[in-house]
C-alpha positions as CSV (number, residue, x, y, z in Angstrom):
1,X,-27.3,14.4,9.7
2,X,-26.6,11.1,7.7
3,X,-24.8,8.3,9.3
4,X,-23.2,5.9,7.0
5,X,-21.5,2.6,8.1
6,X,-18.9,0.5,6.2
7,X,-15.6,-1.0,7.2
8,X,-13.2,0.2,9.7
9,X,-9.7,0.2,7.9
10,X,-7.7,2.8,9.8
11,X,-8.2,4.1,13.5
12,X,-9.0,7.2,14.8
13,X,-11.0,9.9,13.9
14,X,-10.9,12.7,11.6
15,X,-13.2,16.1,11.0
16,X,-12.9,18.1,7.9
17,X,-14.9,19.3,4.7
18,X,-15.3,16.5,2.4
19,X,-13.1,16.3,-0.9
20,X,-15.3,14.7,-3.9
21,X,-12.3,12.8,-5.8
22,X,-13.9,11.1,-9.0
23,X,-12.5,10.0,-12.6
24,X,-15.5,11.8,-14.0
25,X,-14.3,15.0,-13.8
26,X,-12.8,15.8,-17.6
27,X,-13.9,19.3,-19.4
28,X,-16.0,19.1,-22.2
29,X,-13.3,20.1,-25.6
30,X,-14.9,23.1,-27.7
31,X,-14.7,22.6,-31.0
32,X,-14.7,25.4,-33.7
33,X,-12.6,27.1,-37.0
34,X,-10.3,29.6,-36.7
35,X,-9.0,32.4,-39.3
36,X,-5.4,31.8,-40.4
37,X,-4.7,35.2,-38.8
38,X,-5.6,33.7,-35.6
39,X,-3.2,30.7,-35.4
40,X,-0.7,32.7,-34.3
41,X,-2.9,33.8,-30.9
42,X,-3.7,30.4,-30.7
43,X,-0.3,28.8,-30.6
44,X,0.8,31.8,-28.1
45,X,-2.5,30.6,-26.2
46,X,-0.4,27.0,-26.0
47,X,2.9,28.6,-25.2
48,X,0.9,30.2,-22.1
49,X,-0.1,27.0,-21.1
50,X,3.5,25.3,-21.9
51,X,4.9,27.7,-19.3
52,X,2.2,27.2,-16.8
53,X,2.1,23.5,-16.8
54,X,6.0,23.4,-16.6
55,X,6.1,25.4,-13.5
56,X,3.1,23.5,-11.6
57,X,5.1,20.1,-12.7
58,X,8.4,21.6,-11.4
59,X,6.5,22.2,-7.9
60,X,5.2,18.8,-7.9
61,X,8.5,17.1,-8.6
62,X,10.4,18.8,-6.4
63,X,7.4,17.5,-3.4
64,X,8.0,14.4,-4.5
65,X,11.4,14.8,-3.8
66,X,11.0,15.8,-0.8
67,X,8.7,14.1,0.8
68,X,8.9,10.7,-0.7
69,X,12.2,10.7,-2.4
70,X,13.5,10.7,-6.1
71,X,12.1,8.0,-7.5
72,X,9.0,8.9,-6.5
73,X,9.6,12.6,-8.4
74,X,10.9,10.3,-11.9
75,X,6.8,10.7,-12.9
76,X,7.2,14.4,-13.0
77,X,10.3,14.5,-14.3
78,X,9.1,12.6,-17.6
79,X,6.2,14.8,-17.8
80,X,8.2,18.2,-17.9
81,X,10.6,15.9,-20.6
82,X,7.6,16.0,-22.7
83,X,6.1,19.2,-22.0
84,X,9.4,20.6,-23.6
85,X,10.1,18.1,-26.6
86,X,10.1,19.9,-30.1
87,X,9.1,16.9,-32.2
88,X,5.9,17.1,-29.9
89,X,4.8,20.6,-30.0
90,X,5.9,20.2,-34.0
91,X,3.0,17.8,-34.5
92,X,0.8,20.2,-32.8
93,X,1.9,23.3,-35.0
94,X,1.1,21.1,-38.0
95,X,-2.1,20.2,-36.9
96,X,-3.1,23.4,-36.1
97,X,-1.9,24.7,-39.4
98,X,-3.8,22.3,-41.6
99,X,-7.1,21.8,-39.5
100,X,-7.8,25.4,-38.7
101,X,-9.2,24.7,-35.4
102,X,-8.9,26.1,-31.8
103,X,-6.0,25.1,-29.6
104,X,-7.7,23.0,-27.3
105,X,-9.4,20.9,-29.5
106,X,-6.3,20.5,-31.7
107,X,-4.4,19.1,-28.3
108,X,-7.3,17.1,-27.8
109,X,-7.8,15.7,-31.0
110,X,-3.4,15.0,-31.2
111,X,-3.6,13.3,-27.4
112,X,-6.4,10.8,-28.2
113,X,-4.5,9.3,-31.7
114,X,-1.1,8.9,-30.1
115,X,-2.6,7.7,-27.1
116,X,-4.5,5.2,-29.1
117,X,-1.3,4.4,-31.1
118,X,0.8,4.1,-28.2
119,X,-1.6,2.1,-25.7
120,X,-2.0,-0.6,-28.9
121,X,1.9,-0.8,-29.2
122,X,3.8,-4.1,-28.8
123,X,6.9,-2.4,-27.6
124,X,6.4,-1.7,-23.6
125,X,8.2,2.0,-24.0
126,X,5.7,3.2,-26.2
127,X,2.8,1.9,-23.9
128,X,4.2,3.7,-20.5
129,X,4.5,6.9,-22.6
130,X,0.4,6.6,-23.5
131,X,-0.1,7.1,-19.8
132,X,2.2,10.3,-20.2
133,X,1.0,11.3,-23.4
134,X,-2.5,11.7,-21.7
135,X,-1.7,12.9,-17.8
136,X,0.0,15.9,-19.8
137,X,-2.3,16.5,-22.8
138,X,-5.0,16.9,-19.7
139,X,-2.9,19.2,-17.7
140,X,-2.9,21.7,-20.9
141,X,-6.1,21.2,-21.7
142,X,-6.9,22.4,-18.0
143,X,-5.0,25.5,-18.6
144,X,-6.2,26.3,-21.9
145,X,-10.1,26.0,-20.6
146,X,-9.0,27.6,-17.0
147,X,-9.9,24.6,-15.5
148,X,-8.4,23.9,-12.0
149,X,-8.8,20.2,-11.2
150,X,-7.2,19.4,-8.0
151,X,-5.0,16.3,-8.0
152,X,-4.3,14.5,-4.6
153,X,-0.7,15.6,-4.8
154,X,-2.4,19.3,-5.1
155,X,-4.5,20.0,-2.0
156,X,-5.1,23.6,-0.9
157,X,-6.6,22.6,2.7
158,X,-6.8,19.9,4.6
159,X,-9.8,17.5,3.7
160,X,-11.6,14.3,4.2
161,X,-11.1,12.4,0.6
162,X,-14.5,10.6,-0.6
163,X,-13.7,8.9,-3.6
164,X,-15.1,5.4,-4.8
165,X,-11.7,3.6,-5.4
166,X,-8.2,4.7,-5.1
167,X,-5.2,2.7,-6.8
168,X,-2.3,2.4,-4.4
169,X,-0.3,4.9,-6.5
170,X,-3.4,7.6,-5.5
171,X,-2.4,6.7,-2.4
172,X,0.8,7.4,-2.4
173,X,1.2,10.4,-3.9
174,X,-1.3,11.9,-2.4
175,X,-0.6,14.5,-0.3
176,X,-0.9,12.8,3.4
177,X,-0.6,15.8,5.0
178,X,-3.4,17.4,4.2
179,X,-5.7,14.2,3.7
180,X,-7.1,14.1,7.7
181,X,-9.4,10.8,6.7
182,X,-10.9,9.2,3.8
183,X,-14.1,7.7,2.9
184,X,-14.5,5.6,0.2
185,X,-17.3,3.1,-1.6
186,X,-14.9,0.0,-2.1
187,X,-12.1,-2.1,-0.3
188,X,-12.2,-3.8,3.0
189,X,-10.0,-3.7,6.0
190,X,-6.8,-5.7,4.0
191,X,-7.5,-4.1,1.0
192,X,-4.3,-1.8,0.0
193,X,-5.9,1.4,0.4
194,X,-6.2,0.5,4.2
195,X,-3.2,-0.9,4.4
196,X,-1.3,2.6,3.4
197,X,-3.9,4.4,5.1
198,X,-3.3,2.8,8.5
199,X,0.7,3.1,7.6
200,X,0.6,7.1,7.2
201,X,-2.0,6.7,10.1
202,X,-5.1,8.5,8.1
203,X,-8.4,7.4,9.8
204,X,-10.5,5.3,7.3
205,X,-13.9,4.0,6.6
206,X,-14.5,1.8,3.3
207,X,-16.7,-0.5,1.9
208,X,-19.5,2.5,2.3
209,X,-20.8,1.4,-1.4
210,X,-22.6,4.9,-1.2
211,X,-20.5,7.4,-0.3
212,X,-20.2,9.1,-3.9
213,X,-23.4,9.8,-3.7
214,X,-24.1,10.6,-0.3
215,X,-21.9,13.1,0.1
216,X,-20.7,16.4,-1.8
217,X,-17.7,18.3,-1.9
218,X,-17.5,20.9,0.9
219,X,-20.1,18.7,3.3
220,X,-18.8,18.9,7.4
221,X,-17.7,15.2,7.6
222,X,-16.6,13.0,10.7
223,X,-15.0,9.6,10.0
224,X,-14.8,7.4,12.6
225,X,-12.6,5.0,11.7
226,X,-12.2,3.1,14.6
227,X,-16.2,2.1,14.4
228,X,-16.5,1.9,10.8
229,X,-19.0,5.2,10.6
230,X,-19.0,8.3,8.6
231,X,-21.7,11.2,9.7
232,X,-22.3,13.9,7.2
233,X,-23.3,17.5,8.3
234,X,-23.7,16.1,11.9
235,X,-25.5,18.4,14.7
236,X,-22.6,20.8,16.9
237,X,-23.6,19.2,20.0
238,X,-21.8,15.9,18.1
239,X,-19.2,17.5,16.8
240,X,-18.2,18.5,20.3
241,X,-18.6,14.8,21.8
242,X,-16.2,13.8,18.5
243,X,-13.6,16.7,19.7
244,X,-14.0,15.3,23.2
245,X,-13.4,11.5,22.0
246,X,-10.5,12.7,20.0
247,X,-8.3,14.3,22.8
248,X,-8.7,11.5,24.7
249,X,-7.1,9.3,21.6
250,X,-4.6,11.7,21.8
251,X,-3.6,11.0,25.5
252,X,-4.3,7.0,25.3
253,X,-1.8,7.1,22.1
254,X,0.9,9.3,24.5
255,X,0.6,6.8,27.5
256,X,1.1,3.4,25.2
257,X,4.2,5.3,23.6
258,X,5.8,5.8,26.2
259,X,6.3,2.0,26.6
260,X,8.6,2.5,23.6
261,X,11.6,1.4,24.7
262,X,10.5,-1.6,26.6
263,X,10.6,-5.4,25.5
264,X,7.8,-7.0,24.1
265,X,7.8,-9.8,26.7
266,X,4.7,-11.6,28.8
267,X,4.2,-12.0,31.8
268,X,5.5,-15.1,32.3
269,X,8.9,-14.3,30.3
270,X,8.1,-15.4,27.0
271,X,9.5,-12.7,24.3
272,X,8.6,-12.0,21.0
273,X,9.6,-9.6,18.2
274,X,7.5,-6.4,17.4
275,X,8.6,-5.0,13.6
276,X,7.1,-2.9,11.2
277,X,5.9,-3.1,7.6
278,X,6.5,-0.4,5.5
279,X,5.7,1.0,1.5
280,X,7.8,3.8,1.0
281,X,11.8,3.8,2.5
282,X,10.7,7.2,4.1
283,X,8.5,5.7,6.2
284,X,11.5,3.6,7.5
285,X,12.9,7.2,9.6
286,X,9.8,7.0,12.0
287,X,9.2,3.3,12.6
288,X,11.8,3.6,15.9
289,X,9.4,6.5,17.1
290,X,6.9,3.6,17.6
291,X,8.8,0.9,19.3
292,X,9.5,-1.6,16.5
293,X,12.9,-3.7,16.5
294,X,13.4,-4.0,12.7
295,X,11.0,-4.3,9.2
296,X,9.2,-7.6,9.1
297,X,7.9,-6.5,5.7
298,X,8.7,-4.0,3.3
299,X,6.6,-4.2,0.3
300,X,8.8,-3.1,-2.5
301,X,6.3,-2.7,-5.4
302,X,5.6,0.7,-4.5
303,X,8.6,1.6,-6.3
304,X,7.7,0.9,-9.1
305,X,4.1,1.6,-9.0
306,X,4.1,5.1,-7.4
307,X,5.8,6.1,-10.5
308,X,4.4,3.5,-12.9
309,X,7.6,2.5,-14.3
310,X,10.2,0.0,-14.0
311,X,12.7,0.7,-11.1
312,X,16.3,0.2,-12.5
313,X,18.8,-1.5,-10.1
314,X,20.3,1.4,-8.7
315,X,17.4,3.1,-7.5
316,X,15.6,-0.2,-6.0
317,X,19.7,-0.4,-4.3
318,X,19.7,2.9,-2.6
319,X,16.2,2.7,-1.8
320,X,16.9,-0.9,-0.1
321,X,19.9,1.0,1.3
322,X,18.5,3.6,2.9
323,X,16.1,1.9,4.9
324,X,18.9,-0.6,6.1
325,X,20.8,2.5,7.3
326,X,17.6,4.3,8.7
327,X,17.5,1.3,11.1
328,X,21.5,0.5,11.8
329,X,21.8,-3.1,13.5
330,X,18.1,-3.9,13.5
331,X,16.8,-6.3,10.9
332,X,15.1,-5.8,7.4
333,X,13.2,-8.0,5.7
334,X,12.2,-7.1,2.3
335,X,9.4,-9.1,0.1
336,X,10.1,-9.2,-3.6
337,X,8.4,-7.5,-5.9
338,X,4.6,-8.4,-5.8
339,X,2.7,-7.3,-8.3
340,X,-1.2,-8.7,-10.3
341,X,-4.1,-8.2,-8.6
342,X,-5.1,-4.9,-7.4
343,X,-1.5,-3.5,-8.2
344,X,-0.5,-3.4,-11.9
345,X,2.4,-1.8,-13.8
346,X,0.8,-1.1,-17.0
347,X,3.6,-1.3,-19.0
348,X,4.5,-5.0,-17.9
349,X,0.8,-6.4,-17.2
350,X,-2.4,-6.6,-19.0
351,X,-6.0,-7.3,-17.4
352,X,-6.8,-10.6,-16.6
353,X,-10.2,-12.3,-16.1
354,X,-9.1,-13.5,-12.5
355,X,-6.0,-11.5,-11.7
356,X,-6.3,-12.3,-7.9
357,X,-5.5,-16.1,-9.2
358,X,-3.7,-15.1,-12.3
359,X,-0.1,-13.8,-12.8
360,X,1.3,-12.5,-9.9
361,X,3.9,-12.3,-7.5
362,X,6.3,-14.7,-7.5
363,X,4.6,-16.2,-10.7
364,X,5.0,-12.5,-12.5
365,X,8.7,-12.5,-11.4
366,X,9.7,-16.0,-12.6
367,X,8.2,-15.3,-15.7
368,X,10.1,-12.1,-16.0
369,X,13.2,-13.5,-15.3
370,X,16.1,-10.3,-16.0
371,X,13.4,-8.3,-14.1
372,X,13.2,-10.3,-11.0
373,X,17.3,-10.8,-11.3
374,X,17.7,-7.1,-11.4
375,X,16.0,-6.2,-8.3
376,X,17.6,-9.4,-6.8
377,X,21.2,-8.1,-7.2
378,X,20.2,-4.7,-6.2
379,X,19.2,-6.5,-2.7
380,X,22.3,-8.6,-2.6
381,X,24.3,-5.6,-2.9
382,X,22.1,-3.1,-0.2
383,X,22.9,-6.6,2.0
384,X,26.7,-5.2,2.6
385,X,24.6,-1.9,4.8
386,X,23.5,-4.3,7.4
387,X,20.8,-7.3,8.1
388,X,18.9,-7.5,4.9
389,X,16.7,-10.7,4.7
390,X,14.7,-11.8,1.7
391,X,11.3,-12.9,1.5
392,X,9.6,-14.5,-1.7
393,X,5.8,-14.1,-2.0
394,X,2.8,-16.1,-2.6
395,X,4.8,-19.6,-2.8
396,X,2.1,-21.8,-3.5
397,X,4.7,-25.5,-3.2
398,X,8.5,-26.3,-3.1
399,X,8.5,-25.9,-6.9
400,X,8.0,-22.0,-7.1
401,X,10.4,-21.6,-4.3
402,X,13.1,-23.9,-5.4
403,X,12.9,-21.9,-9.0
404,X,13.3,-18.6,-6.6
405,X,16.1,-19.9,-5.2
406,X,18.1,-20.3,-8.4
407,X,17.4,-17.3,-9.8
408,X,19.3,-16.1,-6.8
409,X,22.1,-18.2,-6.8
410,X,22.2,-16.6,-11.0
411,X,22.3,-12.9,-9.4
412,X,24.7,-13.8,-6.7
413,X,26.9,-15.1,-9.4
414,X,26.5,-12.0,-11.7
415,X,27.0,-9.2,-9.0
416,X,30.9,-11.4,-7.9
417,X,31.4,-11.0,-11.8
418,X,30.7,-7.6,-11.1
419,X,32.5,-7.2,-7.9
420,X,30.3,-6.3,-6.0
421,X,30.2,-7.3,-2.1
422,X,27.9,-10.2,-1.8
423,X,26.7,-11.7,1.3
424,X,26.4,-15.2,0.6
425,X,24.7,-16.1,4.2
426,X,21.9,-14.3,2.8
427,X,18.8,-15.3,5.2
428,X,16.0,-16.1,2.7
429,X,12.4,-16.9,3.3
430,X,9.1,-17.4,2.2
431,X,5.7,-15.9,2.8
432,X,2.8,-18.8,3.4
433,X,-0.5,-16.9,1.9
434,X,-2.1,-19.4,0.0
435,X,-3.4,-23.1,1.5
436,X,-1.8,-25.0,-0.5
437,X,1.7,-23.2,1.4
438,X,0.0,-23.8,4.8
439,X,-0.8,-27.8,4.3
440,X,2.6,-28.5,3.1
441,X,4.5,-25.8,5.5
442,X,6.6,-29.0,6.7
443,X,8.1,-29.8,3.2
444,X,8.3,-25.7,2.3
445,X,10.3,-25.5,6.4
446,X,13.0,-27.9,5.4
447,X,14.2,-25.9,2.8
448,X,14.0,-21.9,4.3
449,X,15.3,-19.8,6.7
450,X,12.1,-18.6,7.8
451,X,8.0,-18.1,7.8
452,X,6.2,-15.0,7.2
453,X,2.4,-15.6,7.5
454,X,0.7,-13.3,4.8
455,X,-2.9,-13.2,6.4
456,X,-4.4,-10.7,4.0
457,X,-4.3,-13.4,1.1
458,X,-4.5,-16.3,3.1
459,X,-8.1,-15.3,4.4
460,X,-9.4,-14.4,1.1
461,X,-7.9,-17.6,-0.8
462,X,-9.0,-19.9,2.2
463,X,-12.4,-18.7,2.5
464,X,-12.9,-17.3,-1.4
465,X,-13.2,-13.8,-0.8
466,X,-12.0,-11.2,-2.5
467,X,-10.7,-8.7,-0.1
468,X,-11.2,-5.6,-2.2
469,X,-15.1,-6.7,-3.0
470,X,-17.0,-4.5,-0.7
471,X,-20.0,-6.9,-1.5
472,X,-17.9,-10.3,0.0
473,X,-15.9,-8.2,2.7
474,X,-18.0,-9.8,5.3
475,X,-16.9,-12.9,4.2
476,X,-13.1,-12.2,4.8
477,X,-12.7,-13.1,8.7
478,X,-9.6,-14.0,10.0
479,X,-10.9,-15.6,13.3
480,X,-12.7,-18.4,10.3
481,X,-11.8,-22.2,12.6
482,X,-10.0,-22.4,8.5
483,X,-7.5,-19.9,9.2
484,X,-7.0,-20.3,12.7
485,X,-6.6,-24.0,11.8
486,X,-3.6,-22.7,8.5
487,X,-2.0,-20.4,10.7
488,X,-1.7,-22.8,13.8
489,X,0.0,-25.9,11.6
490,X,2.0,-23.4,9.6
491,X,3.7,-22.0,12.7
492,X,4.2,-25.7,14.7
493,X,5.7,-26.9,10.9
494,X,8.1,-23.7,11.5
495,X,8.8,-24.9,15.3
496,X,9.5,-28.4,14.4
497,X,11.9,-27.4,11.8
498,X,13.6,-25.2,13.7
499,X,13.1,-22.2,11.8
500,X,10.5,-19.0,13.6
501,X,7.5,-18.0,12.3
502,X,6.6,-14.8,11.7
503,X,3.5,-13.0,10.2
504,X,3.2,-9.5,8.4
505,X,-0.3,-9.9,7.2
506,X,-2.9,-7.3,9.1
507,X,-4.2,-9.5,11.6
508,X,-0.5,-9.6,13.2
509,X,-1.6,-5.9,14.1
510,X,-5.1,-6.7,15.4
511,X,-5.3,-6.3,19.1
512,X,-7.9,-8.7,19.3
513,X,-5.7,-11.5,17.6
514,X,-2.6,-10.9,19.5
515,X,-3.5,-13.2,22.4
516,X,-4.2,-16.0,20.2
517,X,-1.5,-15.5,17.7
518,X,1.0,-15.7,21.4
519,X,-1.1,-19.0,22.2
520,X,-0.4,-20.8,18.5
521,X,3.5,-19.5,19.0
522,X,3.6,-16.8,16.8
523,X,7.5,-15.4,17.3
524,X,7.4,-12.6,15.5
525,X,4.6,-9.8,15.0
526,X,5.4,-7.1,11.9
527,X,2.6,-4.4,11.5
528,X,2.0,-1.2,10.6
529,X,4.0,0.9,13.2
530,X,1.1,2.4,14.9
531,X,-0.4,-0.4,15.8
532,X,3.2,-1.9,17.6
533,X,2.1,0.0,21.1
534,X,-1.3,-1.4,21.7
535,X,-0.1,-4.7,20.4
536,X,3.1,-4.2,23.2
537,X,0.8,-3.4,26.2
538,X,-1.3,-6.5,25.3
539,X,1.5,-8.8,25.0
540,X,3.6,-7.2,28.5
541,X,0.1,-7.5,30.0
542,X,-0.4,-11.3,28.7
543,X,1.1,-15.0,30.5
544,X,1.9,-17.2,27.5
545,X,0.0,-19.9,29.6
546,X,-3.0,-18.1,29.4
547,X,-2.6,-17.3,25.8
548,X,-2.1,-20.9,24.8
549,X,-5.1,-22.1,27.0
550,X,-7.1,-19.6,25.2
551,X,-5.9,-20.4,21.5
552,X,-6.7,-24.1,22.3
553,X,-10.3,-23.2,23.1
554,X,-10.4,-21.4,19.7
555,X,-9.3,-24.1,17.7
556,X,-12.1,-26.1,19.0
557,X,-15.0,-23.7,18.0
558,X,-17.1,-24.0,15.2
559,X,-17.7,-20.3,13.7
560,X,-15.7,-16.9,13.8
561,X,-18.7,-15.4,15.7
562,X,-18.4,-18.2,18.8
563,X,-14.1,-17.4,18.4
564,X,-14.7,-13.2,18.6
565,X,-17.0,-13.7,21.5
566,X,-14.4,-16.2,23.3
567,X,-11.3,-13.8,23.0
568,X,-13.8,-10.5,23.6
569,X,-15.0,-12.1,26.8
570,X,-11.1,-13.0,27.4
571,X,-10.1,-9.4,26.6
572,X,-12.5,-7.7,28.9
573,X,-11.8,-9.3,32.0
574,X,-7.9,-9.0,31.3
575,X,-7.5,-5.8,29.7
576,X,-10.7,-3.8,30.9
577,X,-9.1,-0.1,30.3
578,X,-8.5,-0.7,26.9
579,X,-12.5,-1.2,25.6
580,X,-12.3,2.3,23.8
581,X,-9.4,1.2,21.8
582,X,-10.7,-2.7,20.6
């Protein structure tokens, strides 16, 4: 048995086979001449392969469909476009004609120059059809070599993905049902593979650096992604203790849900607000099942990067829409698009030496100005379903959001020349992730509706740590006397301007931080939805006095070590029958 240890990202655990996904996985092209009596068996070799591709397209799309909703299928839908357009297969014939070679190198050899072509091209059309150009020339080329390469959105059996890195648009069109836990070299706990892996509630270890190489496809794994370890091939007599350890999750999870229904309110009477953050609108029909009262963040990006292309304004409108309507009365706040980084959208970015300080967010978005308005009317107008609230993103001063704030007012104005319904008590706000937010909270509180604390960022640009580095991960800790000391004068700059603070970064779902985030004043707690019933049973469990006594002894620490062992000693003696599940 091998025991590996690396970050836990997502509770739980999970037992399965393990699924080697790597980029490394291309066929070798054969090369060789070919009679001119055989290009006609070739090109019917193609046409084979035409077919057979269409149809395993056709099934994926209509997944999509299903599972995660049209605009996630639009991918598919422009690859079967170009699995049937004649000026394509045309160049192909040609080349096959004149070079006299085998079909799969002619493919090939097509493929790489209008990829090339393409990728190079100033217009940003051309450069989102490279990316299709070589998804489907692969797919073929599979066919024609009767290679079966299994995609994420393809899985046979269920599995335990080991991979080295996934892009958030692996993520989401993988297929969640059949991925039990995943195990993977890079990332930390707010990196965005955890993020959606503790949203579709997947168990997760990262940071493992070696995983790749540790373990091979078909290996008996265990991921315990509660402790941050994965064994490989363990002994039967630890398999059973895992099977034990996992019914017993099962029953702890059944006894906090069944708390549902009840306020999130201390002991003491002090209530606060328990929300959800969601990806994908589908994810908006369960969030109820877990207790929350409304979306505290939905991270609207993933429409446009689970397909890779730019979401037009009536698809980000009934995507908006249908989440309003999947939660009737309760409020939804929805962050602007928020994109650099670790998520790109190839055809409207470019790699940057430092894209974690570079062009992003609401930096990307003011620099993209009919963009940014486009998805801004489509949010005015999903307003008119119910309590839609918007939230800009990495505000770094009064500037960025004042130059928000009239690109607004220009979208307002175009969807009333448009006559569309407009709400124009809007409730806008801002999310406070970088420092430079937190120290001048008091100036950025005059002028919005609300705070959303964005932890995930603020840790790593407080603290200079790059939260998908599996080599700095250690650094990234939220209980730093830094952050506490951000978080605490960001929330009493919220108080005394009489707006509430909120926070949607991950720490709002730790149990461990929930007692001190109640001590600072924290009024509002948005999560992924799994985590709302531990979170409840702490709060309904917790006296507001005793939370703020406790959160002005952390302020006066020196290190995060002497701040975890403070709030660990606190949680033990309070909460005693919940060890297993910190």
């Amino acid at each position: 048995m091998k025991e590996l240890r690396g970050i836990s990202a997502a509770p739980g655990v999970a037992m399965g086979k393990a699924f080697l996904y790597t980029d490394d996985e291309s066929p070798s092209i054969p090369r060789y001449g070919i009679r001119v009596g055989d290009i006609e068996s070739e090109w019917a070799r193609l046409t084979d392969a035409v077919r057979a591709a269409e149809e395993e397209v056709r099934e994926l799309a209509e997944r999509a469909s299903l599972e995660m909703g049209v605009e996630h299928a639009k991918i598919f839908e422009a690859h079967l476009l170009m699995l049937g357009d004649p000026d394509l297969m045309e160049q192909i014939r040609d080349r096959l004609t004149a070079q006299k070679r085998n079909i799969e190198w002619v493919v090939w050899d097509l493929a790489r120059d209008l990829y090339q072509k393409m990728s190079a091209a100033q217009d940003a059309y051309l450069r989102e059809r490279a990316i299709d150009i070589s998804d489907v020339s692969q797919r073929l080329l599979n066919r024609l070599l009767h290679v079966k390469k299994m995609s994420l959105a393809e899985l046979p059996d269920d599995v335990v993905l080991v991979t080295h890195n996934l892009l958030p648009s692996d993520t989401l069109v993988m297929d969640k049902k059949r991925v039990k836990g995943i195990a993977m070299n890079m990332g930390g706990r707010t990196s965005h593979t955890a993020i959606l892996a503790r949203a579709f509630e997947i168990p997760a270890v990262l940071g493992l650096t070696e995983a790749t190489r540790e373990i091979a496809s078909g290996d008996f794994v265990i991921v315990d992604g509660s402790s941050g370890i994965v064994l490989v091939n363990p002994e039967e007599a630890v398999v059973e203790r895992y099977r034990g350890l996992t019914e017993r999750m099962r029953a702890d999870v059944s006894n906090l849900l069944s708390e549902r229904d009840l306020p999130a309110v201390t002991t003491d009477g002090r209530r606060v607000a328990l929300k959800a953050n969601i990806e994908i609108p589908e994810e908006a029909d369960h969030v109820l099942d877990h207790g929350a009262e409304g979306i505290g963040l939905y991270r609207s990006e993933f429409l446009f990067l689970s397909s890779g292309y730019k979401a037009d304004e009536e698809s980000q409108y009934e995507a908006y829409k249908r989440v309003i309507e999947a939660l009737p009365g309760k409020p939804v706040t929805i962050r602007t698009l928020d994109v650099g980084g670790d998520k790109i959208i190839p055809e409207l970015q470019e790699e940057e030496k430092n894209p974690l300080l570079g062009w992003r967010a609401i930096r990307f978005c003011l620099a993209h100005r009919e963009l940014f308005k486009t998805q801004l009317r489509a949010l005015i107008r999903a307003s008119a379903a119910g309590d839609l609230r918007i939230m800009f993103p990495m505000i770094s001063g009064i500037e960025e959001y004042e130059a928000a704030l009239e690109v607004l007012e220009e979208a307002k104005a175009e969807c009333r020349a448009k006559g569309h319904t407009c709400c124009d008590s809007l409730t806008v706000g801002l999310m406070v992730e970088i420092p430079s937010a937190a120290m001048t909270a008091d100036i950025l509180a005059a002028r919005t509706a609300f705070f959303s604390i964005g932890t995930n960022d603020l840790v790593q640009y407080s603290l200079a740590a790059d939260r998908g580095n599996e080599r700095v991960a250690y650094l990234a800790q939220p209980f730093h006397p830094a952050v506490l000391r951000f978080i605490k004068t960001t929330i009493d700059a919220a108080h005394a301007a009489g707006i509430p603070a909120a926070m949607c970064g991950e720490l709002a779902g730790d149990p461990m931080a929930t007692a001190v985030l109640l001590g600072f004043g924290l009024d509002e707690f948005s999560m992924s939805a799994a985590s709302i019933p531990l979170v409840k049973r702490i709060i309904r469990g917790s006296s507001a006095a005793d939370c703020a006594s406790l959160a002005e002894q952390a302020l006066k620490l020196c290190s995060y070590r002497d701040v975890e062992a403070l709030v660990r000693s606190w949680m033990d003696v309070r909460f005693p029958s919940l060890k297993s599940e910190l």
